[in-house]
C-alpha positions as CSV (number, residue, x, y, z in Angstrom):
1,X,2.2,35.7,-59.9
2,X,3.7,39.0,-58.7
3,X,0.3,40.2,-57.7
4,X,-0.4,37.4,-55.5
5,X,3.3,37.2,-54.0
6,X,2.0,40.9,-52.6
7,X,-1.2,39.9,-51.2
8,X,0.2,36.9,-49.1
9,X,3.3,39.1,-48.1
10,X,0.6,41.1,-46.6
11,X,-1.6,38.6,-45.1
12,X,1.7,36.9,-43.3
13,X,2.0,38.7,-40.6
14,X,-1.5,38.4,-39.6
15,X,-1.1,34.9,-39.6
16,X,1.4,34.5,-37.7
17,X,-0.1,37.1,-35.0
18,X,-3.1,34.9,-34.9
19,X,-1.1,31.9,-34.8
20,X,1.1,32.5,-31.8
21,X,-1.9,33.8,-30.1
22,X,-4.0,30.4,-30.6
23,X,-0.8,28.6,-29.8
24,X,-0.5,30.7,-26.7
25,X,-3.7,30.4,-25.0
26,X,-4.0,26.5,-26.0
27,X,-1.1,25.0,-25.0
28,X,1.6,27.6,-22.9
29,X,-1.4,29.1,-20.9
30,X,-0.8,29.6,-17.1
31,X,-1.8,26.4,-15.2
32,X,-3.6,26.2,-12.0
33,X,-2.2,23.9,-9.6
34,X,-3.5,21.2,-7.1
35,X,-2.1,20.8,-3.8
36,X,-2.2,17.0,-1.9
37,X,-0.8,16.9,1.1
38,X,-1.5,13.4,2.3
39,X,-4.5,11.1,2.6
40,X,-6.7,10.5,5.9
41,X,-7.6,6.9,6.7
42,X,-10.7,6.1,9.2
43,X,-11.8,2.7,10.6
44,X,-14.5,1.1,12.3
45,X,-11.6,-0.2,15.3
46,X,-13.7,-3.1,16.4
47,X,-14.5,-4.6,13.3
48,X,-11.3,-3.6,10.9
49,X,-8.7,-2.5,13.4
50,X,-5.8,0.5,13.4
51,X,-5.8,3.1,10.9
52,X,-2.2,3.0,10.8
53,X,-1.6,3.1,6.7
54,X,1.5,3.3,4.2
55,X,0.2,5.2,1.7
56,X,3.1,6.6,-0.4
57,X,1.5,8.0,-3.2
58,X,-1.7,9.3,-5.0
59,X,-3.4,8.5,-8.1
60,X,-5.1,11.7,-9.8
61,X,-8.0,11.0,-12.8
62,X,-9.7,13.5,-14.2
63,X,-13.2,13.1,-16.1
64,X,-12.2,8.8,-15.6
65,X,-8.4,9.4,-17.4
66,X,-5.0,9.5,-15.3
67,X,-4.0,12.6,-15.3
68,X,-0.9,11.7,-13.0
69,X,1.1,9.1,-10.1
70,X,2.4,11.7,-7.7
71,X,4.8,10.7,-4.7
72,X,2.7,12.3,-1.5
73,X,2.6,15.1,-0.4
74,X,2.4,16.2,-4.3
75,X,2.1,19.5,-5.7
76,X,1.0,19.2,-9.4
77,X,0.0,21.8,-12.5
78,X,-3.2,21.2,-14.5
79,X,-3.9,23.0,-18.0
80,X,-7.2,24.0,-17.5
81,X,-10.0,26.1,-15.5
82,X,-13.6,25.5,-14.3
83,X,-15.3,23.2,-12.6
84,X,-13.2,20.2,-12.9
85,X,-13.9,16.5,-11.4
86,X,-11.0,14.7,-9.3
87,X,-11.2,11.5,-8.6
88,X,-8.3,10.2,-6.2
89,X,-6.9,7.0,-5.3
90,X,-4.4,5.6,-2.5
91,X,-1.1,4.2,-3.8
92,X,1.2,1.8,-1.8
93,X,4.4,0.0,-2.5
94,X,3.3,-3.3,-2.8
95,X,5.7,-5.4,-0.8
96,X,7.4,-2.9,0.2
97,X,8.8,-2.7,-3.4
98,X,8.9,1.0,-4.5
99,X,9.3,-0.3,-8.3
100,X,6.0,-2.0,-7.7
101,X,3.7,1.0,-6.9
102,X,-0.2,0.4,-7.5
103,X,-3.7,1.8,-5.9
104,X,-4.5,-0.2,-2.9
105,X,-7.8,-2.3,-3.9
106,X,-8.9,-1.8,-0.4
107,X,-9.2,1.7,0.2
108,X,-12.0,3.9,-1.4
109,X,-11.3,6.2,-3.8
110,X,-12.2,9.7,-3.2
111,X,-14.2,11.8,-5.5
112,X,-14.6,15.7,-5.2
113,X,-14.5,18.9,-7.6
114,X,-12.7,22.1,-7.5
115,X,-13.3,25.2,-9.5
116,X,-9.9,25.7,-10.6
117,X,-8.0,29.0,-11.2
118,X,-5.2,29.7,-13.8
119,X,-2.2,30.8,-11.0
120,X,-4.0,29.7,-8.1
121,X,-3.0,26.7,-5.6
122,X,-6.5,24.6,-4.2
123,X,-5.4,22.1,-1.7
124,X,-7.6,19.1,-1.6
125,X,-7.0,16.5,1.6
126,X,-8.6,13.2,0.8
127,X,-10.5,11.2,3.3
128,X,-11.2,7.4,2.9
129,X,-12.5,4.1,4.3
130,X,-12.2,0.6,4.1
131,X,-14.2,-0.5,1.1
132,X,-17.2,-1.7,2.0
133,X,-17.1,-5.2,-0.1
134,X,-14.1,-6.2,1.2
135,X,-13.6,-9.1,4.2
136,X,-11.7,-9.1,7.1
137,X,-10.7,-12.8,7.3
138,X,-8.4,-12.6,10.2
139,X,-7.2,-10.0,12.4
140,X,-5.0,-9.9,15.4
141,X,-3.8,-6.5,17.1
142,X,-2.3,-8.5,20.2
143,X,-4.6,-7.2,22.8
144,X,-6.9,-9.8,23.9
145,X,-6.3,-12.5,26.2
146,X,-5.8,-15.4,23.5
147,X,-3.0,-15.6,20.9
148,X,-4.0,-16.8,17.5
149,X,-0.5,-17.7,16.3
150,X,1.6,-20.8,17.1
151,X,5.4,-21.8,17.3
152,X,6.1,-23.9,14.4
153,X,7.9,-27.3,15.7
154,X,11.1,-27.1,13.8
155,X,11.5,-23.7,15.5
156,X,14.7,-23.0,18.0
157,X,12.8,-20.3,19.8
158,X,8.9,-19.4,20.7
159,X,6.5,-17.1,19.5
160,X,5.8,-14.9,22.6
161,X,4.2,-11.6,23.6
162,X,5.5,-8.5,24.3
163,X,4.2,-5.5,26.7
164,X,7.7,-3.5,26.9
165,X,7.4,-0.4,25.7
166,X,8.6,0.7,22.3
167,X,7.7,-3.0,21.4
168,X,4.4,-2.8,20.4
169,X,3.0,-0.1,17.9
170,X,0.0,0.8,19.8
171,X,-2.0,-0.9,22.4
172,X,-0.3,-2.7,25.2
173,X,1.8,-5.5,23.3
174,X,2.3,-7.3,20.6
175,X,3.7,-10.7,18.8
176,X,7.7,-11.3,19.7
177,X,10.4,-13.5,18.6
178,X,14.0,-13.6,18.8
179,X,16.8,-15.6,17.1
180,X,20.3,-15.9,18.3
181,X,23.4,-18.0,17.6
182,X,22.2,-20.6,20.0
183,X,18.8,-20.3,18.6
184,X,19.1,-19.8,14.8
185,X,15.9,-20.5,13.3
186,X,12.3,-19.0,14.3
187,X,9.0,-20.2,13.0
188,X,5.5,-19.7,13.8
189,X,1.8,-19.6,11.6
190,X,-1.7,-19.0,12.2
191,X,-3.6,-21.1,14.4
192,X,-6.2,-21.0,12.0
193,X,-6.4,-21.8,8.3
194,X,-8.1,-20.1,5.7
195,X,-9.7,-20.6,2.7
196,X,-9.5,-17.5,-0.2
197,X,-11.3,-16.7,-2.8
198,X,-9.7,-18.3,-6.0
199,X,-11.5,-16.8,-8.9
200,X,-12.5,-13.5,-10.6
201,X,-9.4,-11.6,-9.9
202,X,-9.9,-11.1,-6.3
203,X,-6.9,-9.9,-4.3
204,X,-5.5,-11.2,-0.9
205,X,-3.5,-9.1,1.2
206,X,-2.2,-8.9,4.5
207,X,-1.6,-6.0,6.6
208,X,0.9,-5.5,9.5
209,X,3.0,-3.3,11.6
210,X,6.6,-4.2,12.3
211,X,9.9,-3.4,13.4
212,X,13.1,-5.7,13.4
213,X,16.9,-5.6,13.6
214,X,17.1,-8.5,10.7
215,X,15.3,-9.4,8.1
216,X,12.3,-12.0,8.2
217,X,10.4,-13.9,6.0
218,X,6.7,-13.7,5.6
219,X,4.7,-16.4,3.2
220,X,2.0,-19.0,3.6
221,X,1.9,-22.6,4.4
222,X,-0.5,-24.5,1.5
223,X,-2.0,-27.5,2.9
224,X,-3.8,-30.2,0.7
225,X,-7.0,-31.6,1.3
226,X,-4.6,-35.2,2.4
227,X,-2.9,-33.0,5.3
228,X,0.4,-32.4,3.4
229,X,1.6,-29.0,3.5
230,X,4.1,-26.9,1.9
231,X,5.5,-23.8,3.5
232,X,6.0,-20.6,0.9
233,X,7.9,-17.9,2.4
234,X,6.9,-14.7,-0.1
235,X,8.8,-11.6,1.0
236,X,11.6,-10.9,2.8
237,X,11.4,-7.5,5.2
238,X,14.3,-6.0,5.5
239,X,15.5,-4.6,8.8
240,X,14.0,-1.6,10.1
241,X,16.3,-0.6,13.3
242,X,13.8,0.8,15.8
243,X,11.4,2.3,13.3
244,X,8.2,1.1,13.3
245,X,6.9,0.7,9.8
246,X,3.6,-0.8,7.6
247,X,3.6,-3.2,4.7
248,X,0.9,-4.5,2.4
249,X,1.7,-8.0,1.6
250,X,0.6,-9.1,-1.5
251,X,-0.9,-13.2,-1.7
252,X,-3.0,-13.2,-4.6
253,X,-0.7,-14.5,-7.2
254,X,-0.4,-17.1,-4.6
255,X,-3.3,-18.6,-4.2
256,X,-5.3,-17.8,-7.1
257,X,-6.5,-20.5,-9.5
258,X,-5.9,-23.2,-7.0
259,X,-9.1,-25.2,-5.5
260,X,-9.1,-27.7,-2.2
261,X,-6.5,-26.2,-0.1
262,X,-6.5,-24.3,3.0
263,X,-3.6,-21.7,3.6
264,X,-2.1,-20.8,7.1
265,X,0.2,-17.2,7.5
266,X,3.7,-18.0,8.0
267,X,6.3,-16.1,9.6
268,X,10.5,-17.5,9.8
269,X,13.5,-15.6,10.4
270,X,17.3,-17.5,10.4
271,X,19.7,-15.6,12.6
272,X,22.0,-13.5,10.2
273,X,25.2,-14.1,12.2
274,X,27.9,-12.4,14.6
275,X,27.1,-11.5,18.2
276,X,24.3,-9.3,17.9
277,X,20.7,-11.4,18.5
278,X,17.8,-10.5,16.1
279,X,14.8,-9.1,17.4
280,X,11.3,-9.0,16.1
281,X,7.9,-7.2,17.1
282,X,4.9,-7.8,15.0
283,X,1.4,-6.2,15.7
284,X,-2.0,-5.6,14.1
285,X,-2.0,-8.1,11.3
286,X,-5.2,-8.2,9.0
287,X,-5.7,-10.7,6.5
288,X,-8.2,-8.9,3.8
289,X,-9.8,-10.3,0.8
């Protein structure tokens, strides 16, 4: 016993030597890091409209695993070097819900790979599209002659357009309403209504541009094949001041699983009270599915 008390008293501090090494180089090695500042959307403007996007954060897989959800612009450590594949997708807050953060089924993901360095910084600055499968059911930037919205006839105050500027986003105008204490309650839809795709998990979203000193309701109207209708109001914007800003509005666990109805886009606002009128500018809506 004595003998071999000696021999591991002199094989212990080799072990533990090679130990911290392996344990060094494995797991407290010096990273290299990845650098994202912010992601570039293009479109085809006559056939899906403004590039204008919301797109908050970034999804980060790595050889098809999530490495990470980083807020944008993102600065992020990876343990390992080499030749590494990224694959990068656009994240929005759905609703305009920052709890509810999720890729954005519409946008491409964007694939490249970077020989990464232990200690050094690569910046990568993702471009995307439009996916290709998706459809544009219905879009309306506000710069044609028509208008493809209607005031709803319970409404205290029309639908209207606006060419002021600082009222529109971009262009020369865009959708307007107003509600005051003589005129409380606003409502207007789509002239048109649509029917969605209602199975194999396909989302519905709509797009828009907005700014507005109260808060308004967006949802849908659901007609039945007899002509009645219900109206839905979904999500509630809250005010933006004079700050333009996007939202992705979410409809698909709205009309999913539901056959033989048509769906119009709905838009209400109820004056919030005291002296001060509530104003509303709305442009470059897209309904994609």
């Amino acid at each position: 016993p004595k003998p071999m008390r000696k021999v591991l008293r002199a094989w212990l501090p080799l072990l533990l030597l090679t130990g911290c090494s392996w344990f060094y180089e494995k797991d407290s090695g010096v990273p290299a890091y990845v650098h994202i500042p912010a992601f570039t959307l293009t479109t085809n403007e006559p056939t899906q409209g403004t590039a204008s996007e919301n797109i908050r954060d970034v999804w980060v897989f790595i050889d098809g695993n999530v490495q990470g959800v980083y807020p944008l612009p993102a600065t992020f450590p990876i343990l390992r070097e080499g030749q590494t594949s990224f694959r990068l997708s656009a994240g929005i807050a759905v609703n305009g819900i920052s709890a509810t953060r999720a890729i954005y089924p519409f946008y491409e993901q964007f694939d490249t790979t970077i020989n990464l360095v232990r200690g050094r910084t690569d910046t990568i600055r993702p471009a995307i599209r439009y996916n290709s499968q998706i459809t544009f059911g219905y879009r309306e930037d506000f710069e044609s002659q028509g208008f493809s919205l209607r005031t709803s006839t319970a409404s205290d105050t029309p639908v209207f357009r606006s060419f002021n500027p600082g009222e529109y986003f971009e262009g020369v105008s865009a959708m307007a309403f107003a509600v005051d204490n003589r005129a409380p309650n606003f409502g207007c839809e789509t002239n048109q209504a649509f029917t969605f795709p209602g199975g194999g998990g396909r989302a519905v979203f709509l797009e828009l541009n907005y700014r507005n000193s109260q808060p308004f309701d967006i949802g849908l109207q659901i007609i039945e094949a007899d002509g009645q209708f219900t109206d839905a109001p979904i999500v509630t914007l809250a005010a933006s001041g004079t700050e333009w800003r996007k939202q992705y509005i979410n409809f698909t666990p709205f009309v999913q699983g539901r056959s033989g109805v048509t769906y119009r886009v709905i838009f209400r606002a109820k004056h919030a009270g005291g002296d001060e009128p509530g104003r509303f500018f709305v442009d470059n809506l897209k309904l994609v599915w």
